[in-house]
C-alpha positions in Angstrom: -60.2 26.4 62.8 -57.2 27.1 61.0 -54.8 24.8 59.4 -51.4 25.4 58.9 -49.6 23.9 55.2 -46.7 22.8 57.8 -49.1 20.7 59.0 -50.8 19.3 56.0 -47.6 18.7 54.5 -46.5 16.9 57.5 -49.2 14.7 58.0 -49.2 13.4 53.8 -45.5 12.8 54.7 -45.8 10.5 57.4 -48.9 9.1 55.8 -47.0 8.4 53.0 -43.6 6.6 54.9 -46.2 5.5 57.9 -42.6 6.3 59.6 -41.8 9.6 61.4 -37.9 9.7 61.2 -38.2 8.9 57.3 -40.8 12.2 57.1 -38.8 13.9 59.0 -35.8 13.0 56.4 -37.6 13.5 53.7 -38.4 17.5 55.1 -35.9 18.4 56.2 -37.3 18.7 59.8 -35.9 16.9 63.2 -38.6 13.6 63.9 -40.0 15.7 67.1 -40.9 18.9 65.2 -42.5 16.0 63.0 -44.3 15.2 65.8 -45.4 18.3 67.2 -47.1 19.1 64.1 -49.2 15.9 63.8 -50.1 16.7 67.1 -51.4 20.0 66.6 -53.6 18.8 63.4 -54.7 16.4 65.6 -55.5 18.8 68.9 -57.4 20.6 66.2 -59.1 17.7 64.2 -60.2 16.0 67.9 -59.2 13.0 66.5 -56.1 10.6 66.4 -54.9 10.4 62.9 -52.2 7.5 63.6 -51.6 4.7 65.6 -48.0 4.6 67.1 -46.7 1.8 68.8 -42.7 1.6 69.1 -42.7 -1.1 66.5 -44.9 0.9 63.8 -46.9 3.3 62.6 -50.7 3.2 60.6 -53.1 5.7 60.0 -56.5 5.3 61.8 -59.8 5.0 60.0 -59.9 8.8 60.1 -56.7 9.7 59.2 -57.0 7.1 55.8 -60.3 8.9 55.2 -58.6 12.5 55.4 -55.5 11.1 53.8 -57.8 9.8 50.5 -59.5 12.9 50.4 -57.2 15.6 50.8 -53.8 13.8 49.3 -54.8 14.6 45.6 -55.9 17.8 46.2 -52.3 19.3 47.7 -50.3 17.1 44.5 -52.2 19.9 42.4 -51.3 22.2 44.3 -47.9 21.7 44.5 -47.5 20.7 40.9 -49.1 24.4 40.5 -47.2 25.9 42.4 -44.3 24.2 40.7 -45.3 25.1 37.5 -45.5 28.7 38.1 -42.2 28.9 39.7 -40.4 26.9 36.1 -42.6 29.1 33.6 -41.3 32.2 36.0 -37.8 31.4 35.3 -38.7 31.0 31.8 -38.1 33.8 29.4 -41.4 35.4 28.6 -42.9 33.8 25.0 -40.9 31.3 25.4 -43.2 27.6 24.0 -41.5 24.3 26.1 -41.3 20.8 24.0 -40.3 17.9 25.3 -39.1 14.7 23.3 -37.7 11.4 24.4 -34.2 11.7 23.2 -33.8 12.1 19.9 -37.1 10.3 18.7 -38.0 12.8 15.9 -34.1 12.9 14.8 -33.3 15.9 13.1 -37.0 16.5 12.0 -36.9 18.4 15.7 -34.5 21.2 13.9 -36.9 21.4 10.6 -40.0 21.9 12.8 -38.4 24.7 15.2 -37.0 26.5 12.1 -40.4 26.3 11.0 -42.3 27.4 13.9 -39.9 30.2 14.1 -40.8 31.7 10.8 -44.5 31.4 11.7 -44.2 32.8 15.0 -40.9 34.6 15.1 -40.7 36.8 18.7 -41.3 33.1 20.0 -38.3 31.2 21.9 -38.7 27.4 22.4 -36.8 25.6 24.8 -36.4 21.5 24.3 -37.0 19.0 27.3 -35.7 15.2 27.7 -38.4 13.2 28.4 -38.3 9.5 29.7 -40.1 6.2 28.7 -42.8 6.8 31.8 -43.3 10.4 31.7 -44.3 11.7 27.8 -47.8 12.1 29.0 -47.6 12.6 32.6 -45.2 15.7 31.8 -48.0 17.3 29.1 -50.7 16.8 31.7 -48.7 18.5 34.4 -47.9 21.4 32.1 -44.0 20.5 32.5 -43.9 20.7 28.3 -46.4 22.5 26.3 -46.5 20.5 23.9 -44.6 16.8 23.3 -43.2 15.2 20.4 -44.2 11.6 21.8 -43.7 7.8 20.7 -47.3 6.8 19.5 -49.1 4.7 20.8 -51.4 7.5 22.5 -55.1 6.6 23.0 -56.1 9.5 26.2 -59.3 11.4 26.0 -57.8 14.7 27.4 -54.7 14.4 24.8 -54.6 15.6 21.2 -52.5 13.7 19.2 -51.3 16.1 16.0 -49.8 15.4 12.6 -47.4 12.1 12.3 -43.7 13.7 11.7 -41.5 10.2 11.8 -42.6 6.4 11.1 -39.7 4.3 10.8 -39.0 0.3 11.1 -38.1 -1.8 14.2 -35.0 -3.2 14.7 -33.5 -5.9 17.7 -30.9 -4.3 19.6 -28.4 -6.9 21.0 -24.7 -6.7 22.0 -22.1 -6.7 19.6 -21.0 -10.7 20.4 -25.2 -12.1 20.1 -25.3 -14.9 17.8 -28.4 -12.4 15.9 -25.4 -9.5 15.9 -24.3 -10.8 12.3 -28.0 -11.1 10.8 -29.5 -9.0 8.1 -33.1 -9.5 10.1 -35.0 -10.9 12.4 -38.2 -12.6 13.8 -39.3 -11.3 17.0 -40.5 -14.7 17.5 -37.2 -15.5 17.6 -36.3 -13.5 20.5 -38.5 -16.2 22.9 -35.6 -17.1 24.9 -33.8 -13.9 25.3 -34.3 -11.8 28.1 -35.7 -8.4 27.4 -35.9 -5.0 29.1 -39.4 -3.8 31.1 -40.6 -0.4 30.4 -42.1 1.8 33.6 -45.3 0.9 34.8 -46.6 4.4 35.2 -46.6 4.4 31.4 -49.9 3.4 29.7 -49.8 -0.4 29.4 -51.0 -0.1 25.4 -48.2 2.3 25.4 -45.5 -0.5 26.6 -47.1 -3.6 25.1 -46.6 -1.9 22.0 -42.6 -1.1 22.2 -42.0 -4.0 24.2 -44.1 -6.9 23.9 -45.2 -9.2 26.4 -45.6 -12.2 24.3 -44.2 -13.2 20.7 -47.3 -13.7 17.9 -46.7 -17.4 18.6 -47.7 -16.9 22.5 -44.7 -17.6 24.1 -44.1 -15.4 27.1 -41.1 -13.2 27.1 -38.2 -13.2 29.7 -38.2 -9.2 31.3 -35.2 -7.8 33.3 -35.4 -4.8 35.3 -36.9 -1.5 34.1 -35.4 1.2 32.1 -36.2 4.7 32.0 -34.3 6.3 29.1 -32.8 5.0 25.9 -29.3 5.8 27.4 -29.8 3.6 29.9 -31.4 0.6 27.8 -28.4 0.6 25.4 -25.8 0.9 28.3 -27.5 -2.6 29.4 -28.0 -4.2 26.1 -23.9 -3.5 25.7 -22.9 -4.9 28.7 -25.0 -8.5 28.0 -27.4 -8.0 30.0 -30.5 -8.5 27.5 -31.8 -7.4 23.9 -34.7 -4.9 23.1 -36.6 -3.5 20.6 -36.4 -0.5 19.4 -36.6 1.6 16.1 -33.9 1.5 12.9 -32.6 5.0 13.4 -31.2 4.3 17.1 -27.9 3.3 15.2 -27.8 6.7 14.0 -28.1 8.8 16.6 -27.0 6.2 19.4 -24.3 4.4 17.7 -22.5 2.4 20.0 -19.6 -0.3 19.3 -20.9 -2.7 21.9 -24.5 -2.9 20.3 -26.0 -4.1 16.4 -28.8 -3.3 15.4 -31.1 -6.1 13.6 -34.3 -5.3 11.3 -37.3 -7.0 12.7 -39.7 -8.5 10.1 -42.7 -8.9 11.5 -43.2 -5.5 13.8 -45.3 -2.9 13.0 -43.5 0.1 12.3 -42.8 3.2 15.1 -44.5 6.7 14.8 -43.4 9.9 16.3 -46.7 12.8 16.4 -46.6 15.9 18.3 -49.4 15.8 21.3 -51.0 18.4 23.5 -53.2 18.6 26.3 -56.8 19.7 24.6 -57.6 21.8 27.2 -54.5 24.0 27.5 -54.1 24.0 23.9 -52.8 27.6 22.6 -52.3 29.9 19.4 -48.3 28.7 19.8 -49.3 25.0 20.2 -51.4 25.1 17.5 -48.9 26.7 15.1 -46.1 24.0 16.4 -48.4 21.2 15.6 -49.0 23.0 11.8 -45.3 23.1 11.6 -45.3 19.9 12.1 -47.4 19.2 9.6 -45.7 21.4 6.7 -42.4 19.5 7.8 -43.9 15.9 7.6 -45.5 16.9 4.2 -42.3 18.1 2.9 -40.7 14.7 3.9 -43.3 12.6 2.6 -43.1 14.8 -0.6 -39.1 13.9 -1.1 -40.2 10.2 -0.2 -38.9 10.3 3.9 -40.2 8.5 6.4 
């Protein structure tokens, strides 16, 4: 029996909408071609994979089963696949990094400058990375290597030297009754509504930079989720809520419809570089050792 990928990829599709025309949006196909490939996975199965009714459509016992068992398996290879077709495009030595935003600050530019002089026919190209993907996009070989906010606590990640760890401070709009204070509590922040982080992020990872409760135990109020920092500070600007964050935002995101507030009673944020252990590599290795000669230099001249 052979198996087309048409067919495979058709059959995750619908299994994945449980609705034909939606599958048949989403690749680019009409809904009967759709159709006609089910159909022939299922000719050659002998089994029905969905039921179809004009109202809906649900996978069968067997097609769950096959869905369960073979879904995972084509996500690697596609992300394989997609993999080799980015590093293909990529100049050959060329070591990828990824960073949300500016989080290391210009420690970035003092770390590349040294991993050039350590390994000097190397290029490096620098990636944005959002709130729910710093790990995600190391695991899926996206970056090679990530400089990442810590918390990180993952068995198959190596978390490197610490190159930034700076205070907290309260962003809030320009007209907030905290806007005019030299710091804060986060208890104080109880009744203000704050920003959620991504779910697909680690939920350490998110209690950490956003907390769920104040240390007295009251509940915070959460709006809608945010992605990037450009996003959270567009939000925080226009009223909408106030967030934690880190001091050096106002330095590299300075904005005249947002203050930002020290917070007290945080613990501070760290910035590490972090690789997957089991792709690690010569070039890894000597961009985490740069990273360490940097930080050493800053703690040295008494940086954070």
């Amino acid at each position: 029996m052979r198996v087309d990928t048409a067919e495979i990829e058709c059959f995750l599709t619908v299994a994945g909408e449980l609705h034909f025309a939606r599958a048949a949006e989403r690749l680019g196909l009409t809904p009967s071609r759709v159709s006609q490939l089910v159909a022939g996975l299922e000719r050659k199965l002998g089994t029905s994979l969905f039921d179809r009714t004009t109202r809906r459509v649900r996978l069968t016992r067997e097609g769950q089963i096959l869905a369960d068992a073979i879904g995972p398996a084509y996500d690697s290879i596609r992300a394989a696949l997609e993999r080799t077709r980015r590093r293909s495009s990529l100049p050959p030595g060329t070591l990828v990094v990824g960073q949300q935003g500016l989080a290391a600050g210009d420690v970035t530019t003092a770390i590349l400058t040294e991993f050039a002089s350590m390994m000097p026919d190397w290029r490096i190209r620098v990636v944005e990375l959002d709130f729910a993907n710093q790990l995600e996009s190391v695991r899926a070989g996206n970056v090679d290597v990530a400089l990442a906010r810590l918390p990180v606590h993952e068995d198959d990640i190596v978390v490197g030297p610490v190159v930034v760890r700076e205070p907290r401070a309260l962003a809030v709009p320009a007209d907030h009754p905290l806007a005019g204070r030299a710091e804060v509590s986060i208890e104080e922040i109880g009744d203000e509504f704050v920003f959620d982080l991504p779910s697909s992020a680690p939920e350490y990872w998110r209690d950490f930079h956003v907390p769920r409760i104040t240390p007295g135990g009251k509940p915070l109020k959460r709006r809608e989720t945010v992605t990037n920092p450009v996003e959270l500070l567009a939000l925080i600007g226009a009223g909408r809520g106030v967030s934690p964050m880190v001091a050096s935002m106002n330095d590299y995101y300075p904005r005249p419809d947002v203050r930002y507030v020290p917070i007290t009673d945080m613990a501070p944020s760290e910035v590490a570089v972090i690789w997957l252990g089991e792709r690690a590599t010569p070039q890894t290795l000597a961009f985490a050792s740069a990273a360490a000669v940097v930080a050493g230099h800053r703690r040295g001249h008494g940086a954070g």
